[in-house]
C-alpha positions in Angstrom: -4.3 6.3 -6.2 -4.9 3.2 -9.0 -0.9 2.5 -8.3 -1.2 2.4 -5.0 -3.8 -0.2 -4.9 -2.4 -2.2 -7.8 0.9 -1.9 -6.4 -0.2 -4.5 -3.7 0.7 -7.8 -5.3 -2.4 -9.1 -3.8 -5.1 -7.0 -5.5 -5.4 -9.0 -8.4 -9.1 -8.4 -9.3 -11.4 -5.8 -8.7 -13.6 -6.6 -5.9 -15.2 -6.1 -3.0 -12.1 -6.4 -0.8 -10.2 -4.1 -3.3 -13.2 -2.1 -4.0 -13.0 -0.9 0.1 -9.5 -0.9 -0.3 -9.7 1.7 -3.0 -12.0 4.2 -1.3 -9.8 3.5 2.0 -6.6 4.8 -0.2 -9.3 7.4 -1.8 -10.4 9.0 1.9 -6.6 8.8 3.1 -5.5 11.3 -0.6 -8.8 13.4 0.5 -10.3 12.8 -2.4 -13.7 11.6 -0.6 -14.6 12.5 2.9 -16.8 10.8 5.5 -17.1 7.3 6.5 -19.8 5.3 3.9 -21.8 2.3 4.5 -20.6 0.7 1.5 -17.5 1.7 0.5 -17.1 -0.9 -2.3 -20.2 0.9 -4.0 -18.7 4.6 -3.6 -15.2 3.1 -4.9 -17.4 1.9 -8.1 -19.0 4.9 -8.5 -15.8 7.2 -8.6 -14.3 5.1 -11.0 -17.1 5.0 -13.2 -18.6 7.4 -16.1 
């Protein structure tokens, strides 16, 4: 799922706009389910420890 976002030559920081992009590619792979307020948020805390 990371290659697939940071395959798009225009994700070059992680933000908010690639932060929703993330759990958009995320929801689409089934990994999470539902649609969130803030996605950006739920991106971060998937990738997080």
């Amino acid at each position: 799922m990371l290659n697939e976002l940071w395959s798009d030559k225009k994700n070059k920081t992680w933000d908010y706009f690639t932060q929703e992009k993330y759990y958009n590619i995320m929801n689409k792979s089934e990994f999470v389910t539902g649609d969130v307020q803030r996605k950006d948020k739920d991106a971060r805390q998937k990738t997080s420890y």
